[in-house]
N, CA, C and O atoms as a DFTB+ gen file, in Angstrom:
432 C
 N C O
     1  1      67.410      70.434      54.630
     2  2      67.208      71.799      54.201
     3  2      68.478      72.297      53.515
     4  3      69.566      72.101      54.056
     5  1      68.390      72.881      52.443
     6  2      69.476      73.372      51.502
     7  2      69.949      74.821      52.213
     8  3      69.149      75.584      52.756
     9  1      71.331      75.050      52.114
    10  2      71.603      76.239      52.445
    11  2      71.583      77.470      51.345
    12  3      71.662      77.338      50.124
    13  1      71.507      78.209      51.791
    14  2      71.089      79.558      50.478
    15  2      72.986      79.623      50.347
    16  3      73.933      79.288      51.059
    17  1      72.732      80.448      48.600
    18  2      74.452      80.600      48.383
    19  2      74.784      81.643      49.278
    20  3      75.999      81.837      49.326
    21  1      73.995      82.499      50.119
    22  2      75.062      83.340      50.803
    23  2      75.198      82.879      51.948
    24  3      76.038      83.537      52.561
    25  1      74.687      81.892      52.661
    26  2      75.561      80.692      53.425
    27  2      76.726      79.791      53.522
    28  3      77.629      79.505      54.308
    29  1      76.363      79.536      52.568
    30  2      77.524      78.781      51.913
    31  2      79.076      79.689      51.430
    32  3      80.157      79.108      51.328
    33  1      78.924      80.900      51.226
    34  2      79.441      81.662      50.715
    35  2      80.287      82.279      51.557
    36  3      81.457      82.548      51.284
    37  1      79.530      82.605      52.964
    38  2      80.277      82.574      54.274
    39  2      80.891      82.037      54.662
    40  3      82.047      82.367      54.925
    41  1      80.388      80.977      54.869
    42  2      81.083      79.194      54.957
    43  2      82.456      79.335      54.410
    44  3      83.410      79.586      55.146
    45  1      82.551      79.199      53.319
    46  2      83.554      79.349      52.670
    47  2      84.970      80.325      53.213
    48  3      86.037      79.987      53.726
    49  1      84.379      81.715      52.810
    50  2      85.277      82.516      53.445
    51  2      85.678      82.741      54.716
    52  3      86.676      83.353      55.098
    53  1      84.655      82.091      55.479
    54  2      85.489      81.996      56.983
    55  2      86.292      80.790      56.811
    56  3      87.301      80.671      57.506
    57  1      85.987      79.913      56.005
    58  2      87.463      78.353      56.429
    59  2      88.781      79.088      55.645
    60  3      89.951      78.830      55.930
    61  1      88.496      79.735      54.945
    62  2      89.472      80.746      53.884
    63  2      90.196      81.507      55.177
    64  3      91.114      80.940      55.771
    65  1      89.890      82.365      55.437
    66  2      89.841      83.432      56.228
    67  2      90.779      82.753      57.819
    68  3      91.734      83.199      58.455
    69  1      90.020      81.657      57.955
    70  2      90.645      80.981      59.573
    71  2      92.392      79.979      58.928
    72  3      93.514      79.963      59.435
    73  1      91.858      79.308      57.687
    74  2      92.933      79.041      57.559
    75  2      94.603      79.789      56.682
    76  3      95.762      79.432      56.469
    77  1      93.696      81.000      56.427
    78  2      94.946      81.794      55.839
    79  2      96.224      82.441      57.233
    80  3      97.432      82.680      57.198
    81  1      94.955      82.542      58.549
    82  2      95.245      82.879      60.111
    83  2      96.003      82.231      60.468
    84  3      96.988      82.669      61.062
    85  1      95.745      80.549      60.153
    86  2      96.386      79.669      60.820
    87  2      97.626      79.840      60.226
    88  3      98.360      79.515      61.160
    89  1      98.445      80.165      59.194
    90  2      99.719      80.462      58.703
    91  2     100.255      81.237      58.577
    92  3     101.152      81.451      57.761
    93  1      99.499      82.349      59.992
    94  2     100.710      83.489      59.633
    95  2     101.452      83.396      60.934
    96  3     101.224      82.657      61.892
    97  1     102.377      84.289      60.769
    98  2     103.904      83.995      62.096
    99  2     103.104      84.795      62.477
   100  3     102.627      85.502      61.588
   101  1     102.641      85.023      63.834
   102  2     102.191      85.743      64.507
   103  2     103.784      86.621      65.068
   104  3     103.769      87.851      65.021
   105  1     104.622      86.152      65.396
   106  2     105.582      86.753      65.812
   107  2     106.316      88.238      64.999
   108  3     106.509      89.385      65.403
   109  1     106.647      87.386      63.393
   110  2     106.944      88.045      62.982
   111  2     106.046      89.345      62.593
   112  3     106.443      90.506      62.488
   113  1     105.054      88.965      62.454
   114  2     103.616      90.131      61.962
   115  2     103.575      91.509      63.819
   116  3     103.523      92.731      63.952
   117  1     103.631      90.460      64.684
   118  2     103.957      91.362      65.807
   119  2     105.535      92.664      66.104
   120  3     105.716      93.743      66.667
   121  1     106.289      91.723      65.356
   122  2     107.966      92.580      65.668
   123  2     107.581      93.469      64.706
   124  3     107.968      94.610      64.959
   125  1     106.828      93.336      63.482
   126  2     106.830      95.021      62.585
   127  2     105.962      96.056      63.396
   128  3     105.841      97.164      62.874
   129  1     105.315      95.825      64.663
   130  2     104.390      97.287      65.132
   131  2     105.114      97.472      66.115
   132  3     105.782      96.711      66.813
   133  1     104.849      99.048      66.123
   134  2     105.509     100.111      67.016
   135  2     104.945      99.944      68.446
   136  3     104.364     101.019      68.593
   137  1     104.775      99.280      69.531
   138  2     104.461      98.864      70.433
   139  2     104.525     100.106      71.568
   140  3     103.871      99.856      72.580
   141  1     105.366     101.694      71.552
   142  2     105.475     102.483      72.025
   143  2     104.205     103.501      71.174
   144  3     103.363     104.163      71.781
   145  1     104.306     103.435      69.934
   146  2     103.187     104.066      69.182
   147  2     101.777     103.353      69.178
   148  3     100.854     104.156      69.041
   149  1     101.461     102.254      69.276
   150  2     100.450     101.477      69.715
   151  2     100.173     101.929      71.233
   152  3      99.066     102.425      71.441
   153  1     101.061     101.811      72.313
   154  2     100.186     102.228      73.478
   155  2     100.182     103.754      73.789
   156  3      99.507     104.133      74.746
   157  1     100.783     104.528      73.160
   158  2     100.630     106.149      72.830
   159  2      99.569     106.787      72.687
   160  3      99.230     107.862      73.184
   161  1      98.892     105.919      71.803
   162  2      97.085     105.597      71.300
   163  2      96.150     105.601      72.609
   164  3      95.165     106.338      72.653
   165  1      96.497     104.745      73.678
   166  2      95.674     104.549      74.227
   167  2      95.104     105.324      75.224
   168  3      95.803     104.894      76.142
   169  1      94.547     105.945      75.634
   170  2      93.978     107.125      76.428
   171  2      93.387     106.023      77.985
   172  3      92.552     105.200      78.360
   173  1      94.619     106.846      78.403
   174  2      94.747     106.570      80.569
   175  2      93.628     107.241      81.014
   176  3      93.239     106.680      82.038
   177  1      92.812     108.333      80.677
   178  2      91.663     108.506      81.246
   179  2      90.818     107.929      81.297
   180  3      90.429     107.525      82.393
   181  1      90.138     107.624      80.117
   182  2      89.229     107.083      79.943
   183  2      89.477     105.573      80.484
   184  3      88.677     105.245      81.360
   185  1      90.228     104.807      80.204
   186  2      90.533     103.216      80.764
   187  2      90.207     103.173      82.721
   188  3      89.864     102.252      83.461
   189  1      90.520     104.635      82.978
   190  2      90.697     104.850      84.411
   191  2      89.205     105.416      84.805
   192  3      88.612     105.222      85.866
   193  1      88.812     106.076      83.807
   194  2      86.903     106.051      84.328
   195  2      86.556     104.922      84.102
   196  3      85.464     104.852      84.665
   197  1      86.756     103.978      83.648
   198  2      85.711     103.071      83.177
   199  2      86.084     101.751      84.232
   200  3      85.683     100.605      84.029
   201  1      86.955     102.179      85.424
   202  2      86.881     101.712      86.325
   203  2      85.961     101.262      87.465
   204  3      86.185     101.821      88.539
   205  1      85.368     100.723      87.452
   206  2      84.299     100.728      88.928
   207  2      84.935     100.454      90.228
   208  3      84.774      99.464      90.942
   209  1      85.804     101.655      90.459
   210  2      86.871     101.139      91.986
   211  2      85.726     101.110      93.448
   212  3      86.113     100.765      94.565
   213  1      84.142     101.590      93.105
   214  2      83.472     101.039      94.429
   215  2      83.235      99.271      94.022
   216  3      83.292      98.598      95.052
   217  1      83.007      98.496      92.856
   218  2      82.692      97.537      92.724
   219  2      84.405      96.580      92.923
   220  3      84.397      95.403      93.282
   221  1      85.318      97.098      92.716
   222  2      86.397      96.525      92.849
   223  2      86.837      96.534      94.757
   224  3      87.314      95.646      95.463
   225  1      86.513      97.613      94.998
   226  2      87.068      97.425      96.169
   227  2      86.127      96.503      97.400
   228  3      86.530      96.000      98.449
   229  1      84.366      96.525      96.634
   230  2      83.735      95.675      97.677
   231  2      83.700      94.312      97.404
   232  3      82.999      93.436      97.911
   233  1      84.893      94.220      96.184
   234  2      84.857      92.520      96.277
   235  2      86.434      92.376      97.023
   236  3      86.920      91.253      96.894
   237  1      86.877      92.904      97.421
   238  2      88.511      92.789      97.847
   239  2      88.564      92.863      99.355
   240  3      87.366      92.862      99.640
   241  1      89.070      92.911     100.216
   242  2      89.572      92.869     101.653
   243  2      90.075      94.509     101.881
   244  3      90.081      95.030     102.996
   245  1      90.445      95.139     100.773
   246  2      90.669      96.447     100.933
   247  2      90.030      97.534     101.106
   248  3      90.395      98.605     101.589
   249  1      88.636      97.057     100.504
   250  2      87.695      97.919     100.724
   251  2      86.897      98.323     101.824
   252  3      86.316      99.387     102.034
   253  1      86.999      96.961     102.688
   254  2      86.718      97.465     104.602
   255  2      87.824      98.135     105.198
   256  3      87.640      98.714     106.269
   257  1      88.912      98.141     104.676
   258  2      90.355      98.670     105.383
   259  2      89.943     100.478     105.061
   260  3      90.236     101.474     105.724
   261  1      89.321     100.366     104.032
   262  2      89.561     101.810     103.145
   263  2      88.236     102.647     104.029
   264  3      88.487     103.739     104.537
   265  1      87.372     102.271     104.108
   266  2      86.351     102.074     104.960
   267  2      86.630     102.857     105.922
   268  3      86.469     104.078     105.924
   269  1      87.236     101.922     107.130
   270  2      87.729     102.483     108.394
   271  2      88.560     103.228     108.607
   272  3      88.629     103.636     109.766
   273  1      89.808     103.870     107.347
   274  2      90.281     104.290     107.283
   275  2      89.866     105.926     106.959
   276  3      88.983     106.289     106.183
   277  1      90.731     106.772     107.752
   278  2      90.314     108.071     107.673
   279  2      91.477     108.951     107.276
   280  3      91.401     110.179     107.262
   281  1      92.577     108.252     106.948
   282  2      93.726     108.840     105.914
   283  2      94.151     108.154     105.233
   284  3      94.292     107.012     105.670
   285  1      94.497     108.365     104.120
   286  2      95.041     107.616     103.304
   287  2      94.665     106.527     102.304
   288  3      95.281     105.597     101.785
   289  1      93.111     107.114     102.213
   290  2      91.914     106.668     101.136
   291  2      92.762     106.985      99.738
   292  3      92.673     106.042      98.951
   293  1      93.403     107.875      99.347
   294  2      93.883     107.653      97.890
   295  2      95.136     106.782      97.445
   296  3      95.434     106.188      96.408
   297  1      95.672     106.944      98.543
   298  2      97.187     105.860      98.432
   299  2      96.602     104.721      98.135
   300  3      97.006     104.019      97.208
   301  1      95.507     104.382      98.942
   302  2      95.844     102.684      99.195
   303  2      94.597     102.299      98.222
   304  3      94.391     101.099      98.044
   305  1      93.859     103.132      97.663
   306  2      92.975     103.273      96.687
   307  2      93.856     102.636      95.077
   308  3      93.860     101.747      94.226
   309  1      94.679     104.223      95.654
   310  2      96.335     103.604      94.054
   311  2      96.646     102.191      94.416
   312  3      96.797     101.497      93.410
   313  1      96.761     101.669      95.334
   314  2      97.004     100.251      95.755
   315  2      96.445      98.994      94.731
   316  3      96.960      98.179      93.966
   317  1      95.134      99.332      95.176
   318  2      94.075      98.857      94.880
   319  2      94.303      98.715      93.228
   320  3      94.510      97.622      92.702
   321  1      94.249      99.718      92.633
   322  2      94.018      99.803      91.219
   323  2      95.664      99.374      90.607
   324  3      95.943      98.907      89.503
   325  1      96.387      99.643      91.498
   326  2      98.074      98.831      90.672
   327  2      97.574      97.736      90.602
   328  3      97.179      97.220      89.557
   329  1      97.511      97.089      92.058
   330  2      97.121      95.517      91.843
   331  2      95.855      94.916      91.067
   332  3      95.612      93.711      91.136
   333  1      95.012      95.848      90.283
   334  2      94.406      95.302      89.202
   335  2      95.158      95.377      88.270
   336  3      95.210      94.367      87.568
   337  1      95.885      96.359      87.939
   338  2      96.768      96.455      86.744
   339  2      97.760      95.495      86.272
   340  3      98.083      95.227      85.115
   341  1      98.204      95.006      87.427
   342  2      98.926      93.935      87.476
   343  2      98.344      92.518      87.010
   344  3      98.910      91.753      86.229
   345  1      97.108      92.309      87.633
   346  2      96.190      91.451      87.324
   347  2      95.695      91.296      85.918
   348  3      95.683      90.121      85.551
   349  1      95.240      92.265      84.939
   350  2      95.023      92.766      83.871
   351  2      96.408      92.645      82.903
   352  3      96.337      92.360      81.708
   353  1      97.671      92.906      83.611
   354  2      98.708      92.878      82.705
   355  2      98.926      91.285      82.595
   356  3      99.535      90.579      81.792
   357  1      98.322      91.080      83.513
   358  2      98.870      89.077      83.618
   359  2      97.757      88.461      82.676
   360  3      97.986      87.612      81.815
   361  1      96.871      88.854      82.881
   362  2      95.687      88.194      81.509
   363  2      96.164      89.118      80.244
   364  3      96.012      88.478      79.204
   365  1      96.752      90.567      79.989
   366  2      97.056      90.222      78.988
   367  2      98.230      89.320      78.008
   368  3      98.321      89.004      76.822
   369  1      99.037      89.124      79.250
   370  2     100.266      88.637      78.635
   371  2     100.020      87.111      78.001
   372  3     100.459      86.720      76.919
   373  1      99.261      86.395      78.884
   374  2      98.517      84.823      78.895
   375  2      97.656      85.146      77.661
   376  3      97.424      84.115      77.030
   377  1      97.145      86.173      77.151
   378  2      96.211      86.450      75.954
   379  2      97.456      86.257      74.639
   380  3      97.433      85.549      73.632
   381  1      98.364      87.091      75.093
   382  2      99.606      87.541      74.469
   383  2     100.095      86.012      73.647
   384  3     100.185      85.673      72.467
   385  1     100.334      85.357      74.939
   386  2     101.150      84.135      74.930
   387  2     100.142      83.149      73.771
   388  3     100.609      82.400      72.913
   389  1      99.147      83.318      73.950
   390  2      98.083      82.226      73.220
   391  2      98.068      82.697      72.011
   392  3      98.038      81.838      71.130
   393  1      98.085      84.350      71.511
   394  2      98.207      84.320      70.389
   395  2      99.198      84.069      69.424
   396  3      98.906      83.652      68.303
   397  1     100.710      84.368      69.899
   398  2     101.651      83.782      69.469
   399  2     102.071      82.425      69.592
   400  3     103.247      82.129      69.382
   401  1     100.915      81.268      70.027
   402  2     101.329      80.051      70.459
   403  2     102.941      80.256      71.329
   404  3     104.006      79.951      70.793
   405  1     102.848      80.744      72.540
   406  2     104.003      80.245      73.362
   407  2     103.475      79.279      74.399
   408  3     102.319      78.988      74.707
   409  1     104.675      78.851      74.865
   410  2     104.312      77.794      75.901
   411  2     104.008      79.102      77.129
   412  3     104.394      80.271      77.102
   413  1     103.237      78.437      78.085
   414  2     103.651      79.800      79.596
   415  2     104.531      78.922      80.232
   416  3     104.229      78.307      81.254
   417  1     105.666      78.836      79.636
   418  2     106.779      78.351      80.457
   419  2     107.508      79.229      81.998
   420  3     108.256      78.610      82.755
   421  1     107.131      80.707      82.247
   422  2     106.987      81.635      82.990
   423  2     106.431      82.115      83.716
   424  3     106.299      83.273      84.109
   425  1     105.979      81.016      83.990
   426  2     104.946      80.841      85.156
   427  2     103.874      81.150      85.396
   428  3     103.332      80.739      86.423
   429  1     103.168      82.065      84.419
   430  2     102.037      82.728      83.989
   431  2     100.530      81.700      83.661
   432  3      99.490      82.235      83.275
């Protein structure tokens, strides 16, 4: 079966497109953005609704603690959600690392 030219045409511009990718410094293309103005952008509310801290906490060990607990449901709640953050900062950095081809020599 023959491919139509706007198959082919795709074709094309994605091997275009992937291999123009494959030669750029990711590094250097990264050191020109404002990385304080990039996360300035990002809105802490909304990232923080779109939390499901009942689905996070009934897969965790914290969430029976939180449970039985009758003070100190928001502290250890903040607990809860650092140590995703943390978790989240570690997949992004490993995201980080892959796009700039680094080694995870850092234990990551």
């Amino acid at each position: 079966m023959l491919a139509s030219a706007g198959d082919v045409a795709l074709s094309l511009v994605g091997r275009v497109v992937n291999g123009v990718i494959a030669q750029v410094d990711m590094n250097a293309l990264l050191a020109q953005v404002d990385m304080n103005a990039l996360l300035a952008q990002v809105d802490l509310d909304a990232l923080m609704e779109s939390i499901d801290l009942d689905g996070l906490l009934a897969r965790t060990e914290m969430g029976s603690l939180i449970v039985r607990s009758t003070s100190g449901v928001a502290s250890e709640a903040l607990d809860v959600v650092r140590s995703g953050a943390v978790g989240i900062d570690g997949a992004i950095g490993r995201t980080v690392d892959r796009v700039l081809r680094r080694s995870s020599s850092n234990g990551r």
